[in-house]
Biotite code that builds the C-alpha atoms (Angstrom):
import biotite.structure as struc

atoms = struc.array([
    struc.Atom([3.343, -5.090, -14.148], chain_id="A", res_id=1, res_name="UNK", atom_name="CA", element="C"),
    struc.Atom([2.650, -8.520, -13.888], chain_id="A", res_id=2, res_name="UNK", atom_name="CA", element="C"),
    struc.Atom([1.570, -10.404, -10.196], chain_id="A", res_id=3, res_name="UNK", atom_name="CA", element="C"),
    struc.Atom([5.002, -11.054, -9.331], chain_id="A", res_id=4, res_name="UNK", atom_name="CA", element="C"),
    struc.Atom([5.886, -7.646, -9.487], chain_id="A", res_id=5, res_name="UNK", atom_name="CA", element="C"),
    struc.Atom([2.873, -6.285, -7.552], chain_id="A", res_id=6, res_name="UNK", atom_name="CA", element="C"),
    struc.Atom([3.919, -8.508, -4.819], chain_id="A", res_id=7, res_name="UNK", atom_name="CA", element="C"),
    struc.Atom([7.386, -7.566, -5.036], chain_id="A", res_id=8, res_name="UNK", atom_name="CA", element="C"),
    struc.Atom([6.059, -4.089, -4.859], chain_id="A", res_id=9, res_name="UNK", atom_name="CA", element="C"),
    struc.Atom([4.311, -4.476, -1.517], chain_id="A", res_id=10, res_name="UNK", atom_name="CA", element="C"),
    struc.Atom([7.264, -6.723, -0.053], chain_id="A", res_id=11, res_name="UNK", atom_name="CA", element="C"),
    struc.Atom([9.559, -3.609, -0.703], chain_id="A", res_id=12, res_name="UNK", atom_name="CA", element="C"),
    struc.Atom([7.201, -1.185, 1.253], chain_id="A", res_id=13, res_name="UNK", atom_name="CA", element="C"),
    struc.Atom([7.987, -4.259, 4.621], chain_id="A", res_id=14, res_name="UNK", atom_name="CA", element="C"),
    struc.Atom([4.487, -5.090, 4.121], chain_id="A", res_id=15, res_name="UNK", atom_name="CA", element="C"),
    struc.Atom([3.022, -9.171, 2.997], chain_id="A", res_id=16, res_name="UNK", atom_name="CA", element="C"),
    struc.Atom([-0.007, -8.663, 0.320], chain_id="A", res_id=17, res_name="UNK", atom_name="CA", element="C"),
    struc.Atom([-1.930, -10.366, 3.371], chain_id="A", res_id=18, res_name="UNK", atom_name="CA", element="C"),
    struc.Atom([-1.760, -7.269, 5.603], chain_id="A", res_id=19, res_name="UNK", atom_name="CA", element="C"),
    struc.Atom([-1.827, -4.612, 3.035], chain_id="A", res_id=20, res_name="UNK", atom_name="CA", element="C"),
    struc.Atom([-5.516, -6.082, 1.508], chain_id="A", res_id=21, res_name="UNK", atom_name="CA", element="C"),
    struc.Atom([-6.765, -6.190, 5.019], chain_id="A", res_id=22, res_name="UNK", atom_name="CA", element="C"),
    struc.Atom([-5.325, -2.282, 5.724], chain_id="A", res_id=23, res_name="UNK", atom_name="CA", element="C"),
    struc.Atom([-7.714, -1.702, 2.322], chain_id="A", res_id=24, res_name="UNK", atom_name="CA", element="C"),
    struc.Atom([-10.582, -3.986, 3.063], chain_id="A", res_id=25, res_name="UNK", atom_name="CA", element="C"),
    struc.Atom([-10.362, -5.646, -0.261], chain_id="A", res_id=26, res_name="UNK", atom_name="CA", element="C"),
    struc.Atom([-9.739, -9.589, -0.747], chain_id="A", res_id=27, res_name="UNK", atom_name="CA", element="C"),
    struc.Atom([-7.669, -11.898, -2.378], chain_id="A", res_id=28, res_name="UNK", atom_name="CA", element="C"),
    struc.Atom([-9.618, -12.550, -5.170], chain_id="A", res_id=29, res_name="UNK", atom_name="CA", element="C"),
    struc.Atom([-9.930, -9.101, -5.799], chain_id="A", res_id=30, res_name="UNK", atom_name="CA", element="C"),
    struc.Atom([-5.902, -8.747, -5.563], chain_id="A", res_id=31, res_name="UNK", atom_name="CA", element="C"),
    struc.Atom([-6.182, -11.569, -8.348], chain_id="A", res_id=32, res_name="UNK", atom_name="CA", element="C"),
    struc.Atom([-8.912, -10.244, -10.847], chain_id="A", res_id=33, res_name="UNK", atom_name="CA", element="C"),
    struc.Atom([-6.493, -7.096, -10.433], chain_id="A", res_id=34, res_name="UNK", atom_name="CA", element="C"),
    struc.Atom([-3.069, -8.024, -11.100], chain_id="A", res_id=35, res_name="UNK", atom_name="CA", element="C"),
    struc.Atom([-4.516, -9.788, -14.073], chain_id="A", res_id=36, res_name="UNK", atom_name="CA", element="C"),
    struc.Atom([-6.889, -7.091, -14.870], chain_id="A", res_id=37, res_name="UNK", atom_name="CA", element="C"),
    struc.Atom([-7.317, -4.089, -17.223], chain_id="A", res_id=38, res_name="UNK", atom_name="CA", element="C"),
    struc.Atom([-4.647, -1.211, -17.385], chain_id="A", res_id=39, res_name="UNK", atom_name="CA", element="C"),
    struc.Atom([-6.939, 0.557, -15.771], chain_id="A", res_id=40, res_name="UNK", atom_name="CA", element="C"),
    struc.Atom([-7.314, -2.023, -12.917], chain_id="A", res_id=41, res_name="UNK", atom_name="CA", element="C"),
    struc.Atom([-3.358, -2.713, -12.519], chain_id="A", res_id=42, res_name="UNK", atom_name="CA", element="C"),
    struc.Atom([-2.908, 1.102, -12.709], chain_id="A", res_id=43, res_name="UNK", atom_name="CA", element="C"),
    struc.Atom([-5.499, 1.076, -9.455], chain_id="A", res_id=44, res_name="UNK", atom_name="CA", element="C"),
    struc.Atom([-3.338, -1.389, -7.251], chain_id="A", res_id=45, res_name="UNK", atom_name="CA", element="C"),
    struc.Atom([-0.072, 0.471, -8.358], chain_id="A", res_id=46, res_name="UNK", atom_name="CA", element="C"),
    struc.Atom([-1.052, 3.646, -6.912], chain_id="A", res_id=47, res_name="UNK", atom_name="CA", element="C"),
    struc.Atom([-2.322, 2.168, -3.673], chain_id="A", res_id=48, res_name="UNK", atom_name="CA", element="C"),
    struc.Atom([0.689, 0.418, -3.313], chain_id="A", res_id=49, res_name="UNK", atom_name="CA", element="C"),
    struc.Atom([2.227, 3.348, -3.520], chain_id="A", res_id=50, res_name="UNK", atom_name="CA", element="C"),
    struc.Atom([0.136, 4.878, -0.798], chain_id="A", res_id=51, res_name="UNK", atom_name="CA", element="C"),
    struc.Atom([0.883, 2.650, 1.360], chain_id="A", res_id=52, res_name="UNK", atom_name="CA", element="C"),
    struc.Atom([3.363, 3.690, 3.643], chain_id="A", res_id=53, res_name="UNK", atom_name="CA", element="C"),
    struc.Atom([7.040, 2.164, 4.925], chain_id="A", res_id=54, res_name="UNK", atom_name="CA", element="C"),
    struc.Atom([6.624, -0.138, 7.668], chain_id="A", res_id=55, res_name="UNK", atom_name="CA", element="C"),
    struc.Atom([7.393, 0.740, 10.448], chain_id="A", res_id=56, res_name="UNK", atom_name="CA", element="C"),
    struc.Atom([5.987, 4.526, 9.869], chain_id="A", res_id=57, res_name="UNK", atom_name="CA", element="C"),
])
């Protein structure tokens, strides 16, 4: 996945990438070093995005 996507990702779940870093304490830059990262990295922020639950849960 590439940054666009991520975001996408999190959009889809009625969350902005603003308010789902803060729910995991984590910053902007490291949402950048991430979606740029290693597999390893990217394959990190996919499965917290997918732990992150519909809004409005």
């Amino acid at each position: 996945m590439n940054k666009k996507q991520f975001t996408a990702s999190i959009h889809l779940k009625g969350w902005s990438v603003e308010d789902a870093l803060s729910r995991w304490g984590r910053s902007q830059d490291w949402y950048h070093r991430n979606t740029n990262g290693t597999e390893k990295q990217k394959q990190r922020l996919e499965d917290m995005i997918k732990g992150l639950p519909e809004q409005g849960e």
